[in-house]
C-alpha positions as CSV (number, residue, x, y, z in Angstrom):
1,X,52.5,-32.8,-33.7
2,X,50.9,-36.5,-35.0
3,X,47.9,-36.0,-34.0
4,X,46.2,-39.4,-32.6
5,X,43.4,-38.0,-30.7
6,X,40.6,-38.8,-33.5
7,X,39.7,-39.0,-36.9
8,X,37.7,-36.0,-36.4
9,X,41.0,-33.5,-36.6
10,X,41.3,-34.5,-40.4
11,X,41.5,-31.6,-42.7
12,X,40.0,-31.2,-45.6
13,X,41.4,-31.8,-49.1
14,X,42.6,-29.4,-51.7
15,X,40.0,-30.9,-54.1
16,X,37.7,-30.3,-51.6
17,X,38.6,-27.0,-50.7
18,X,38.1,-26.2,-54.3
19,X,34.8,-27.4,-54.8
20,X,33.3,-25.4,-52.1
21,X,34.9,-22.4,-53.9
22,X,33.1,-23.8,-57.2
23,X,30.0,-24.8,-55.0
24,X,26.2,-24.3,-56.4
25,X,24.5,-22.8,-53.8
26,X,20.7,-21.8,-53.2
27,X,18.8,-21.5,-49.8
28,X,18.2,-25.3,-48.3
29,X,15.7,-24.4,-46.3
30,X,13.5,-23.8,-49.5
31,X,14.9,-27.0,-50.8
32,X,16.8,-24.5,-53.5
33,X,21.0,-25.6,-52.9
34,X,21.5,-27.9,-55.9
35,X,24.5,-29.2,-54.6
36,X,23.3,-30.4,-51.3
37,X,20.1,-32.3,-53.3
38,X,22.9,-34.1,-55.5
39,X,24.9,-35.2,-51.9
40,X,21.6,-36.2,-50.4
41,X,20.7,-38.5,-53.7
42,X,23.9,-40.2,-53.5
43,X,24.2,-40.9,-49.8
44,X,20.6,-42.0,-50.1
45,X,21.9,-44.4,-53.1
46,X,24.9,-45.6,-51.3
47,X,23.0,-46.5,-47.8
48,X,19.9,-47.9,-50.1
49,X,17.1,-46.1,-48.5
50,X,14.4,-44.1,-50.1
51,X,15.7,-40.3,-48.8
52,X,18.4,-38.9,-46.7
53,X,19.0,-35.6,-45.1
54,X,22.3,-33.7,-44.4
55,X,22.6,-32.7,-40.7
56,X,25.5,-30.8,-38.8
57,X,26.9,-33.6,-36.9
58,X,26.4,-37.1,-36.1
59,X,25.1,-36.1,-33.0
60,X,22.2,-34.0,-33.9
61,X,21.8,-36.8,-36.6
62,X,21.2,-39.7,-34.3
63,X,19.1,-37.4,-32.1
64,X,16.5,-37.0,-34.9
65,X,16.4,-40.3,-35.4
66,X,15.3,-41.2,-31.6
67,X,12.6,-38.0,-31.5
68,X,11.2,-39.4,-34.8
69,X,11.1,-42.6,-33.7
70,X,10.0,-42.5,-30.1
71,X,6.9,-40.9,-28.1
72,X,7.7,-39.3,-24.5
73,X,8.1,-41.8,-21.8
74,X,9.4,-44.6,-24.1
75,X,12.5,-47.0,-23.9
76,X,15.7,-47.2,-26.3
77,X,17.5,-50.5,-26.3
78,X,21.2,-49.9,-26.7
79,X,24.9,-50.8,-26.1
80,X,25.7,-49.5,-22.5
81,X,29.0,-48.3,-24.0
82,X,27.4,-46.6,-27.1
83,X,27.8,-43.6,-28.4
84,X,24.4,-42.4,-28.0
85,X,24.2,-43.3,-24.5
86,X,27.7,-42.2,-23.6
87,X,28.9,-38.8,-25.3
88,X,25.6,-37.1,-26.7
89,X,24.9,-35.0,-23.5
90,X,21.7,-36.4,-22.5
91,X,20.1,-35.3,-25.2
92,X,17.3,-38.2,-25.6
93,X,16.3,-37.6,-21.9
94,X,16.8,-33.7,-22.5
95,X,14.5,-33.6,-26.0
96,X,12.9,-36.9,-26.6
97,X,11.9,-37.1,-22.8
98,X,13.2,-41.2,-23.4
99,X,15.0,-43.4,-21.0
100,X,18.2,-45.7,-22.2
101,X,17.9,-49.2,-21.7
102,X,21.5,-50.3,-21.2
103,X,22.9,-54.0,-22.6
104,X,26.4,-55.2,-22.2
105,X,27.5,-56.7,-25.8
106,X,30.4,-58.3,-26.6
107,X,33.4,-55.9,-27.7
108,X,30.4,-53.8,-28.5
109,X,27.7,-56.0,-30.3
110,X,24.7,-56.7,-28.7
111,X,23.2,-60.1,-29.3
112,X,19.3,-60.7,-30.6
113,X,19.2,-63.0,-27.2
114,X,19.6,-60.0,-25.2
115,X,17.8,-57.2,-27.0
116,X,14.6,-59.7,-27.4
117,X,14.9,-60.0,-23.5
118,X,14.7,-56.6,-23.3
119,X,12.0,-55.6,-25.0
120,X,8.8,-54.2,-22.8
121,X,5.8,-52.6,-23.3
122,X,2.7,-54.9,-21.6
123,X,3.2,-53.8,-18.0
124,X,1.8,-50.6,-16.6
125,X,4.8,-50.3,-14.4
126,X,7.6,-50.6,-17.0
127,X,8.1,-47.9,-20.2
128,X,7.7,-48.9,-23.1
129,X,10.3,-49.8,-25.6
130,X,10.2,-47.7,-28.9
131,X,14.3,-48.2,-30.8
132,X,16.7,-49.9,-31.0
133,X,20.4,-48.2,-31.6
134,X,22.6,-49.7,-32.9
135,X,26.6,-48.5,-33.1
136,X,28.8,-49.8,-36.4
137,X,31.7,-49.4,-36.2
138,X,31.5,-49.1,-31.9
139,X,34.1,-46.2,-30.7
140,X,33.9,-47.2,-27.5
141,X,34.7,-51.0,-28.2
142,X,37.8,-50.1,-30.0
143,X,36.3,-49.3,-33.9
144,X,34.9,-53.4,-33.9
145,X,32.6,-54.3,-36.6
146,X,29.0,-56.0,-36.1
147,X,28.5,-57.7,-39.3
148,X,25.9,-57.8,-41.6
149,X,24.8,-61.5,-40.4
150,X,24.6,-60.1,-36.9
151,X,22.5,-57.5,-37.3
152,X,20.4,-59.5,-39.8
153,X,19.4,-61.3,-36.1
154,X,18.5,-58.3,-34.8
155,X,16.1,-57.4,-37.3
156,X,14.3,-60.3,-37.2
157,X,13.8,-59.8,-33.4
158,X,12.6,-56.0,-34.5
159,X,10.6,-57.2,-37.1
160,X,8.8,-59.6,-34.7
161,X,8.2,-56.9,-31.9
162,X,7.6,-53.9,-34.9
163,X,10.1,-52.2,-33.5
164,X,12.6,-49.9,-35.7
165,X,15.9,-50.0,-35.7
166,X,18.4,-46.8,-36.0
167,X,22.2,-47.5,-36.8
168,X,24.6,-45.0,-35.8
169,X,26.7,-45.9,-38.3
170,X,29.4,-42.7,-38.1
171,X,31.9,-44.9,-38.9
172,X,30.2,-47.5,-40.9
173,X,32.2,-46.9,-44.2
174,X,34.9,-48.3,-42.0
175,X,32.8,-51.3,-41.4
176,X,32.4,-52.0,-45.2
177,X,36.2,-51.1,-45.8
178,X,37.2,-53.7,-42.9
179,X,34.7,-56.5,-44.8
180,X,34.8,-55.4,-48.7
181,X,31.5,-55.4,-48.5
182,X,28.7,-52.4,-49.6
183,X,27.4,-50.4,-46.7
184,X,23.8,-51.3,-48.2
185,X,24.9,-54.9,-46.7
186,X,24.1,-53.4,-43.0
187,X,21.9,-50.8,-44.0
188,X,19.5,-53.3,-44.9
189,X,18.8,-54.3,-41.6
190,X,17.7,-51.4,-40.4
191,X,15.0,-48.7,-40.4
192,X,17.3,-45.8,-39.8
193,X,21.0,-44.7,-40.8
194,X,23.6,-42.0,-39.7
195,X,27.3,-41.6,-41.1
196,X,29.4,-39.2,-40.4
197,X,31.2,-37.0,-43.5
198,X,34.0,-35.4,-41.1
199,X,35.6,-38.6,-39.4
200,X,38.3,-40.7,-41.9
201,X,36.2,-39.3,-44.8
202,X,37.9,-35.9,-44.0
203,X,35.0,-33.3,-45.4
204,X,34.8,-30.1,-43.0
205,X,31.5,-30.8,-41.4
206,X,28.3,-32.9,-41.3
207,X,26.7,-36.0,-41.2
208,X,24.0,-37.8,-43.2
209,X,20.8,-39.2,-42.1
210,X,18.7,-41.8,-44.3
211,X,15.3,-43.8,-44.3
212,X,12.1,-43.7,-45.8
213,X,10.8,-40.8,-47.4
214,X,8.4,-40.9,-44.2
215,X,11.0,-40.7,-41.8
216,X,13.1,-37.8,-43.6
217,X,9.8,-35.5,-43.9
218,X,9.5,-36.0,-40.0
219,X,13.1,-35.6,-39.4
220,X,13.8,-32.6,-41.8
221,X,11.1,-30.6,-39.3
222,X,13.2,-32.2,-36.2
223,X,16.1,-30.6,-37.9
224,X,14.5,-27.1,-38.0
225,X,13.3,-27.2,-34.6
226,X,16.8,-28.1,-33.7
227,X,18.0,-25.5,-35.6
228,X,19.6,-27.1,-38.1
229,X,17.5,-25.5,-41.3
230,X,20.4,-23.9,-43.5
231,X,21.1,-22.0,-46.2
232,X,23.3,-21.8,-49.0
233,X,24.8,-25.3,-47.7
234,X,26.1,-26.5,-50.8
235,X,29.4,-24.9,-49.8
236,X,29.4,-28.0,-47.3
237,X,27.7,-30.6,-49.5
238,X,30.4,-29.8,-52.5
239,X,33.6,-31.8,-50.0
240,X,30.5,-34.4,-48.7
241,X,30.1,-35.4,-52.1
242,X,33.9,-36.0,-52.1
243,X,34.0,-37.9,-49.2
244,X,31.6,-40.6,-50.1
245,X,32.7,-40.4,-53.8
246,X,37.0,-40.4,-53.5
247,X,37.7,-40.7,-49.7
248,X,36.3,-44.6,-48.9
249,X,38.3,-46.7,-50.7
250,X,41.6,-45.0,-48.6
251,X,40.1,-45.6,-45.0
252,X,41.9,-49.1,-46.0
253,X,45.4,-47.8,-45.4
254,X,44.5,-46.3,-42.3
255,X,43.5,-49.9,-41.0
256,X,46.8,-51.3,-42.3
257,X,48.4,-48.2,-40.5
258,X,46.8,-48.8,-36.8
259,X,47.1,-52.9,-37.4
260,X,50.8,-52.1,-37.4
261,X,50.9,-50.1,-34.7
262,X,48.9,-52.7,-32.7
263,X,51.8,-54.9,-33.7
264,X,54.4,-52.6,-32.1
265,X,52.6,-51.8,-29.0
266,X,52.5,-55.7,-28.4
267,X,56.0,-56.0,-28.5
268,X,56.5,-53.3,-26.7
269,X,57.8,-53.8,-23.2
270,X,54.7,-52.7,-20.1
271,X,52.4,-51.8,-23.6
272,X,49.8,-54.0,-24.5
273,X,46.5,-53.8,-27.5
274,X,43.2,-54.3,-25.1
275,X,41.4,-56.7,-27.7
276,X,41.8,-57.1,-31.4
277,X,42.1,-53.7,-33.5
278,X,40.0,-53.7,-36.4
279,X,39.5,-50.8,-38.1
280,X,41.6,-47.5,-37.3
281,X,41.2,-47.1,-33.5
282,X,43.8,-48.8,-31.2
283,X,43.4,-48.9,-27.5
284,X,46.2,-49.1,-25.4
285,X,46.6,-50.7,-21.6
286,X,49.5,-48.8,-19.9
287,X,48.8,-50.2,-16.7
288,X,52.3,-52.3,-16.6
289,X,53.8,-48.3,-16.8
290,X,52.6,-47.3,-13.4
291,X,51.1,-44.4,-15.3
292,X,47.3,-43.3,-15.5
293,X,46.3,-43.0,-18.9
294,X,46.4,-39.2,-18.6
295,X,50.1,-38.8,-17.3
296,X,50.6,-40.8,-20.4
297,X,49.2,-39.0,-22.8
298,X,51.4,-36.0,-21.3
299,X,54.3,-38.1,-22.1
300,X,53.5,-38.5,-25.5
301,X,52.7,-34.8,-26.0
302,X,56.2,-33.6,-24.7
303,X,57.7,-35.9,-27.5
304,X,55.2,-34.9,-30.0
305,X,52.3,-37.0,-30.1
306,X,48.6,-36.3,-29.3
307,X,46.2,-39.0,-28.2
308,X,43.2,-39.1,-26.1
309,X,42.9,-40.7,-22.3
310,X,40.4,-43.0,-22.9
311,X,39.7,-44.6,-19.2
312,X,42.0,-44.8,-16.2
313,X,44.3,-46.6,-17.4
314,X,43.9,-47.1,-21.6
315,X,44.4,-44.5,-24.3
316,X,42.9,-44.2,-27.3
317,X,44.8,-44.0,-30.8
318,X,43.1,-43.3,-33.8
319,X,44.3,-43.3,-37.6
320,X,43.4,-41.1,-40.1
321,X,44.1,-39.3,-43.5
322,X,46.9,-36.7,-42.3
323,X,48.4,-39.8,-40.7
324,X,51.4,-40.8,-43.2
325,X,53.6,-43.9,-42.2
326,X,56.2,-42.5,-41.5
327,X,54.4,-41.0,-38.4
328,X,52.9,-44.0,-37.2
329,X,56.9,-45.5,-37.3
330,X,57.9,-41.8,-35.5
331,X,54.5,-43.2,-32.6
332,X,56.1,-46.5,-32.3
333,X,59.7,-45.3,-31.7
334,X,58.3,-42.8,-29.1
335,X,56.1,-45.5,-27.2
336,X,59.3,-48.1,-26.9
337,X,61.0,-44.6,-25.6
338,X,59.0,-44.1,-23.0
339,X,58.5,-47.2,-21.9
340,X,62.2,-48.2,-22.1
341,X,63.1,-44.9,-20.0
342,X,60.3,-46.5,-17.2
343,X,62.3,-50.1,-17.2
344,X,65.8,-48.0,-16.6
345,X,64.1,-45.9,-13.8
């Protein structure tokens, strides 16, 4: 099967395999796994904040963030289409005891206009805002960037309100790929960071979370509360250190890969690309079809392809590492099949 449904499914290198074999290990809860420290040093380096901390998802990364950040009863601003908002179960209401302040941005990117008008605090009757989220790259949105000058806006409106801003930036690298430009470019714009290790970076599991060496203290109890304290972990820091050291400078050829695709889909009789693709996910309209987006993803899997139904009528394409060329050619031959069998009929 070429599997489309995320870049989650990756599997982990043989260098990486072998590494965790060779892995340095001591108990992380006593701070005592010499591997993970050496991970959490260079991610802090690379996202150009004082400290990070290696959690076991991107989920329970962004999570910490908001329960460090906020007090019960307050108010995150964020992307109504966000991550956070969207696919985390609830969990700021369920642990944090916050309410999401939802703002429509444009193919995922909020504007300072907006989040500025959407700031409160002064009146008794309204909660308090106490984030702002951020999502770079957006999932949702298609895998769109926010740049660096965009979110340089947003800080300014932060900085005026003193207001901290998190970045759930699991698929940031992709971001600094797409631009050729250092992650530390948008990490500088805000208080907060998350990346994921187990998306086009292909390690085996975990994310990393960075700020201040305040902010990690808090969050590192967050994280055993949560209970996310482990203990010979350098087994999973030994392919994270691979990831961020060998694995970012390829997420380039899987942009190339679903820019191509893009370009097949469009010429592709009831297919179109719903906006511009511009990292590694592609979202497809098969409206013209007659299809739902699920009885087309059934299609696709009886001729070998897996992909996710995205909304009622788009599905969701998503290039990765075990994604050669040669399979993305095999997805583009099956979507003018199917398609082509629906103009016969």
């Amino acid at each position: 099967m070429i599997d489309l449904r995320s870049d989650t499914v990756t599997k982990l290198t043989d260098r990486m395999r072998q590494k965790m074999f060779e892995a340095e290990v001591g108990d992380d809860v006593y701070r005592d796994d010499p591997t993970m420290r050496k991970l959490e040093e260079l991610a802090a380096e690379m996202l150009g904040k004082e400290e990070a901390l290696f959690v076991t998802s991107g989920t329970q990364g962004n999570q910490i963030a908001v329960l460090v950040h906020c007090s019960l009863g307050q108010e995150i601003i964020l992307e109504e289409g966000s991550h956070i908002l969207r696919y985390e179960g609830g969990a700021t209401s369920a642990f944090a005891g916050i309410q999401p302040f939802p703002i429509k941005g444009e193919r995922g990117s909020m504007s300072a206009l907006d989040i500025e008008a959407a700031i409160r605090g002064s009146d008794i009757h309204e909660a308090e805002t106490g984030l702002i989220c951020l999502e770079n790259t957006h999932n949702r949105a298609g895998g769109t960037v926010t740049s660096p000058e965009r979110m340089k806006e947003i800080y300014a409106v932060a900085e005026r309100h003193h207001l901290p801003i998190h970045l759930d930036g699991a698929r940031l690298m992709n971001a600094a790929v797409a631009l050729k430009r250092p992650m530390t470019d948008f990490t500088q714009y805000v208080t907060t960071v998350q990346i994921c290790l187990s998306k086009g970076l292909g390690a085996p599991v975990g994310s990393i979370i960075a700020g201040s060496s305040e902010f990690i203290t808090k969050a590192r109890k967050w994280r055993k509360r949560l209970g996310g304290g482990l203990r010979q972990s350098g087994i999973l820091a030994a392919p994270g250190i691979i990831a961020l050291t060998e694995m970012m400078d390829r997420l380039e050829e899987d942009h190339e890969h679903a820019s191509w695709l893009a370009e097949q889909v469009n010429t592709t009789p009831l297919l179109r690309v719903v906006g511009e693709v511009e990292t590694n996910i592609l979202m497809m309209d098969v409206s013209e079809t007659g299809l739902t987006s699920k009885q087309f993803v059934d299609l696709l899997k009886e001729n070998g392809i897996l992909a996710n139904a995205f909304a009622p009528t788009i599905v969701r394409l998503v290039t990765h590492y075990d994604v050669s060329k040669e399979a993305i050619e095999q997805t583009a031959n099956v979507l003018k099949q199917i398609t082509s069998e629906k103009l016969v009929k």
